[in-house]
Backbone as JSON, one array per atom type, in Angstrom:
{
  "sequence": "XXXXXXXXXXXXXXXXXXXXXXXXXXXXXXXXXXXXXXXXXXXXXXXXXXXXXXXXXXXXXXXXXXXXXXXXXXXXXXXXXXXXXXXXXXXXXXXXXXXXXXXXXXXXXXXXXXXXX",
  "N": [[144.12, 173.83, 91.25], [146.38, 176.25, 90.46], [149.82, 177.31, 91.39], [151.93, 179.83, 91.82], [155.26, 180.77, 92.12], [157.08, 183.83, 92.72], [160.5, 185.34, 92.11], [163.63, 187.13, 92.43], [163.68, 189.96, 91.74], [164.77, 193.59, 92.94], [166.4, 195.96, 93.27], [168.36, 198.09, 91.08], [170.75, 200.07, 89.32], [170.41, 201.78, 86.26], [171.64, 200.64, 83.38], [172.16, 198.49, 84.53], [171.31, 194.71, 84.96], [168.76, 191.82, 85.63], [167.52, 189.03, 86.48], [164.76, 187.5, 86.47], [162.8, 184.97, 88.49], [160.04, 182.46, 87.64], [158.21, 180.0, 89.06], [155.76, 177.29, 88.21], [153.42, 175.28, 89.69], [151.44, 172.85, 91.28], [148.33, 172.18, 89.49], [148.96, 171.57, 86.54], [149.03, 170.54, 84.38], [147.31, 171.34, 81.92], [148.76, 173.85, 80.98], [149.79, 175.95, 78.98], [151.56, 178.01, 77.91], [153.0, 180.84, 79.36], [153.64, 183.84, 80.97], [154.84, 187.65, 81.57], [154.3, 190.06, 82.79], [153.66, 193.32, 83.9], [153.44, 196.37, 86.68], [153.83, 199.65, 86.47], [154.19, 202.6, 88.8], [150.98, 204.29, 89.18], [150.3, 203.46, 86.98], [148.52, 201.02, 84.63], [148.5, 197.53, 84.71], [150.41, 196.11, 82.4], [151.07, 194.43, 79.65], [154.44, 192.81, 79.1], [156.07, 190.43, 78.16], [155.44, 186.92, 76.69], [155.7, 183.27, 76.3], [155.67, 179.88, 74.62], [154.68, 176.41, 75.82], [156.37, 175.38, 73.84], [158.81, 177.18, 73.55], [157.74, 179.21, 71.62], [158.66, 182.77, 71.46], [157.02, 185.97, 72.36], [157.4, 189.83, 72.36], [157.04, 192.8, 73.87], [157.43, 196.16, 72.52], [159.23, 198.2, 73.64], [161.01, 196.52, 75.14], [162.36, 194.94, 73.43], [164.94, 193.55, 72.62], [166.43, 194.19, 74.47], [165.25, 192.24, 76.89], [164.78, 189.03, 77.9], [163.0, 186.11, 77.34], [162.55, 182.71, 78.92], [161.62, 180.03, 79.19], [162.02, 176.82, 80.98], [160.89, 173.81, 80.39], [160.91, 171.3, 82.17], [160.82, 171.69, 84.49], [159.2, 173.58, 85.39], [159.4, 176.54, 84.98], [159.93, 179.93, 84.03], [161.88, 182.4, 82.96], [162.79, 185.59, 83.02], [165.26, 187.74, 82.09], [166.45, 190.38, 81.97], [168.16, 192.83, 80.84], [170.46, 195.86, 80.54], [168.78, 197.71, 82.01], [166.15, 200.49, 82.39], [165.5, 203.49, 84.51], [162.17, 203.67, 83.41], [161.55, 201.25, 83.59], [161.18, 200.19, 86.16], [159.1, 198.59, 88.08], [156.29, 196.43, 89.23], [156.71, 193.48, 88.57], [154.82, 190.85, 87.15], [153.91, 187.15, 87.16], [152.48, 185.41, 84.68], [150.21, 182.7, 84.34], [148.45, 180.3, 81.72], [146.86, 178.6, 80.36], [144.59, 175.6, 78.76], [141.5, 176.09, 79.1], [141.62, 177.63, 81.55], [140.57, 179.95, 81.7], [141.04, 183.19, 82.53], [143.56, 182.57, 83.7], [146.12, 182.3, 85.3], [147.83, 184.37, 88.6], [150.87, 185.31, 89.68], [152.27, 186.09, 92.55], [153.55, 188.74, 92.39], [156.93, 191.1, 91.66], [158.96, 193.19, 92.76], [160.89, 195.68, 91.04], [163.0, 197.78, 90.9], [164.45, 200.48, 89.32], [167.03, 202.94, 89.13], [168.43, 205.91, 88.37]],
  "CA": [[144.73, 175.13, 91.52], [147.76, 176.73, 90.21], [150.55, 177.86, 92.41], [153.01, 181.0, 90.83], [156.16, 181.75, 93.15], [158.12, 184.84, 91.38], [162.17, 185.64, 92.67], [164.65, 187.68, 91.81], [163.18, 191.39, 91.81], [165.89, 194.07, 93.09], [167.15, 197.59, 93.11], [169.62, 198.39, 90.54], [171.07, 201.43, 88.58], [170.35, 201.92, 85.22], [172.23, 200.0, 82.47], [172.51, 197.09, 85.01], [170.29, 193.47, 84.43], [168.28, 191.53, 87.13], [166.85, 188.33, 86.36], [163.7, 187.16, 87.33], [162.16, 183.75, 87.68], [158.73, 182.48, 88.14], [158.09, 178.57, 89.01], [154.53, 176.78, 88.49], [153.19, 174.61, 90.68], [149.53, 172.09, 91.03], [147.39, 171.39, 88.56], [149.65, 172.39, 85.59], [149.27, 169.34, 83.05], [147.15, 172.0, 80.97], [149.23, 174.3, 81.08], [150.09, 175.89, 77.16], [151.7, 179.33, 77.85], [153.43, 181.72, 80.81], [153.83, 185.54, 80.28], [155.4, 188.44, 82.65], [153.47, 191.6, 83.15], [154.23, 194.84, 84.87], [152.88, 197.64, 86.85], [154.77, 201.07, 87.13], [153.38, 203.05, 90.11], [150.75, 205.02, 88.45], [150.0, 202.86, 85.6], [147.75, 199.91, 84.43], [149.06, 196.46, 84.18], [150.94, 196.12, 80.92], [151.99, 192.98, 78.75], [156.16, 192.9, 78.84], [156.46, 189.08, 77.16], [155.37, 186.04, 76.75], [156.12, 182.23, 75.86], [154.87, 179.14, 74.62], [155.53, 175.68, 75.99], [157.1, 175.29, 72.66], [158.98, 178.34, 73.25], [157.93, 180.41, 71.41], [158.34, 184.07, 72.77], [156.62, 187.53, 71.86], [157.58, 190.9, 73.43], [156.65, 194.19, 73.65], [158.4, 197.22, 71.36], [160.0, 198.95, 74.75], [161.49, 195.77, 75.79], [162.56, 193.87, 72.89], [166.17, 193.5, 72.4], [166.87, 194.11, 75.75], [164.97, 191.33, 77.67], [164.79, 187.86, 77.0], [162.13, 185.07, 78.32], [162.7, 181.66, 78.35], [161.62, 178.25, 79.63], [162.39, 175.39, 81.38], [159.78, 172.98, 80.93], [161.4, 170.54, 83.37], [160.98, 172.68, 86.11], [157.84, 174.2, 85.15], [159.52, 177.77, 85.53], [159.64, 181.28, 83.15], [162.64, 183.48, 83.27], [162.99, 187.17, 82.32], [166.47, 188.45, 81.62], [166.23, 191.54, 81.69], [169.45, 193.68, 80.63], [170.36, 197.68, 80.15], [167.56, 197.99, 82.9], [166.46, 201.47, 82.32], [164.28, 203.75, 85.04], [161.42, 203.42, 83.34], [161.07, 199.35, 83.38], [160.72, 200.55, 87.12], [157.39, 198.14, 87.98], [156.15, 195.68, 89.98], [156.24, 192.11, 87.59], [154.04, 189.59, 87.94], [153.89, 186.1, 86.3], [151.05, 184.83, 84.12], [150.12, 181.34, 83.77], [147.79, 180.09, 80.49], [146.41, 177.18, 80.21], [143.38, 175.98, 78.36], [140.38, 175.78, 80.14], [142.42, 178.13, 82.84], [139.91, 181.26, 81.54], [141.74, 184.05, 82.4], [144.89, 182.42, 83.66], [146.6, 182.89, 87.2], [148.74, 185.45, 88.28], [152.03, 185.1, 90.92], [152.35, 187.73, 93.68], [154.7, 190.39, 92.09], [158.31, 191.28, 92.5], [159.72, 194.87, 93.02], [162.18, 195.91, 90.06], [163.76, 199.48, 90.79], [165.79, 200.88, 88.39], [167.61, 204.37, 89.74], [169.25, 206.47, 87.22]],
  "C": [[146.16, 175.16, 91.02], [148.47, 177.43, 90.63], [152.2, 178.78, 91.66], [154.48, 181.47, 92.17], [157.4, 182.34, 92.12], [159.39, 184.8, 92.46], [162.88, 186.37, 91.59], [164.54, 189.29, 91.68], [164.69, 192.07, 92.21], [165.9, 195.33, 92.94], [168.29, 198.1, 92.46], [170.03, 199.76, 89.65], [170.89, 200.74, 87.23], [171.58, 201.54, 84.66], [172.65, 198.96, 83.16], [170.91, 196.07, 84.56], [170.21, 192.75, 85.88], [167.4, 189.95, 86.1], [165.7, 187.54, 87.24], [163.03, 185.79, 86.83], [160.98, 183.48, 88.16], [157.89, 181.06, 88.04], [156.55, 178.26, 89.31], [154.17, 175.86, 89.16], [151.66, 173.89, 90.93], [149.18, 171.51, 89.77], [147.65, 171.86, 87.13], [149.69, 171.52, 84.07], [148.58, 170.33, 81.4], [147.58, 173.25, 81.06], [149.74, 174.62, 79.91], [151.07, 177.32, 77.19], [151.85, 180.12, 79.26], [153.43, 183.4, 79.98], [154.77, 186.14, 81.88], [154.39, 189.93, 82.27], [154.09, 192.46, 83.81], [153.37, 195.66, 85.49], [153.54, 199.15, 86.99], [153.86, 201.88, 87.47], [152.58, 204.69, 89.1], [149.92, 204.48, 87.18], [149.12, 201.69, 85.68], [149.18, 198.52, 84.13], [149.6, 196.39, 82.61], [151.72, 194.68, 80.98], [153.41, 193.09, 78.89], [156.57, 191.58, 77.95], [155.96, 187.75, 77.31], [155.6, 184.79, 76.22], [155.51, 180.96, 76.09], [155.58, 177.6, 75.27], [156.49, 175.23, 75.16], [158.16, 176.3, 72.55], [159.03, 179.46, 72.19], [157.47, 182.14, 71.48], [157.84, 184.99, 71.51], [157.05, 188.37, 73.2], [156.78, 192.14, 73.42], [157.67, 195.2, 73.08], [159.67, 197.53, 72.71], [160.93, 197.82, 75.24], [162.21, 194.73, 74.69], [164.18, 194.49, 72.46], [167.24, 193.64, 73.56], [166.31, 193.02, 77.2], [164.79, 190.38, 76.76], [163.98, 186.88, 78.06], [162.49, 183.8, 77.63], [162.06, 180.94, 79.34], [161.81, 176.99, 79.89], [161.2, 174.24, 81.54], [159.79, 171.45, 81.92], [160.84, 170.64, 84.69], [159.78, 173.66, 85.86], [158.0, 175.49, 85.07], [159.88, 178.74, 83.96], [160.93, 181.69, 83.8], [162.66, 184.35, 82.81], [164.05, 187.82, 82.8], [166.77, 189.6, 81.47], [167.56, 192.81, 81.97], [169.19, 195.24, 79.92], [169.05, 198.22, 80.41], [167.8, 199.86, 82.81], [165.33, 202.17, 83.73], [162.97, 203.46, 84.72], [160.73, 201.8, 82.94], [160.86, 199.19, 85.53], [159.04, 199.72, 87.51], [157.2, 196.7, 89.22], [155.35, 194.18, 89.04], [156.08, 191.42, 88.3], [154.02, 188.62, 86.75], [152.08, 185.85, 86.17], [151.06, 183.49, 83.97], [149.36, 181.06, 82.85], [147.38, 179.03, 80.62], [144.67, 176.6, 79.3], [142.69, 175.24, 79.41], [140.49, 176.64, 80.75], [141.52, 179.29, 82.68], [140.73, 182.4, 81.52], [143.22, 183.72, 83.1], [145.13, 182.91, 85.48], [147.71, 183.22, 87.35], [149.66, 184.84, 89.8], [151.86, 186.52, 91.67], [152.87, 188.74, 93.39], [155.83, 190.05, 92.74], [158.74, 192.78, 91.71], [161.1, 194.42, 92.11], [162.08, 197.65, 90.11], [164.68, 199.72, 90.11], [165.98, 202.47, 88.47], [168.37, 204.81, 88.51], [170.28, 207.21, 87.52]]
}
């Protein structure tokens, strides 16, 4: 089993940044790949970024130049950087884990990101 605890979520005004982190935990040796996801209330799960243990990251169009994911493979943990937070990044992110074998991968609990305008 693989164990996801996310932090850092928040309530902030528009053009402020909130970082969020998201530490793995168990049976993680195959472990190849983390991501971050989203929901905004209303909406389907959506991709926001992901990264390899190698880091290297992909984003999504809406988010690229303004967030940034990285990795600590020390510490088994994902961060998402996420600056010139606008209302609509408004969502409830959740961490992905990857791994092979892992099938579809295992998800962390969510964390509340409000962004007020």
């Amino acid at each position: 089993q693989v164990q996801l605890v996310e932090s850092g979520g928040g309530s902030v005004q528009a053009g402020e940044s909130l970082r969020l982190s998201c530490a793995a935990s168990g049976s993680i040796s195959n472990m190849n790949a983390m991501g971050w996801y989203r929901r905004a209330p209303g909406k389907q799960r959506e991709l926001v970024a992901t990264i390899t243990r190698g880091a290297i990251a992909n984003y999504v169009d809406p988010v690229k130049g303004r967030f940034t994911i990285s990795i600590d493979n020390a510490k088994n943990t994902i961060y998402l950087q996420m600056n010139r937070l606008k209302p609509e990044d408004t969502a409830v992110y959740y961490c992905l884990a990857m791994g092979t074998g892992w099938g579809l991968g295992y998800w962390g609990q969510g964390t509340q990101v409000t962004v007020s305008s």
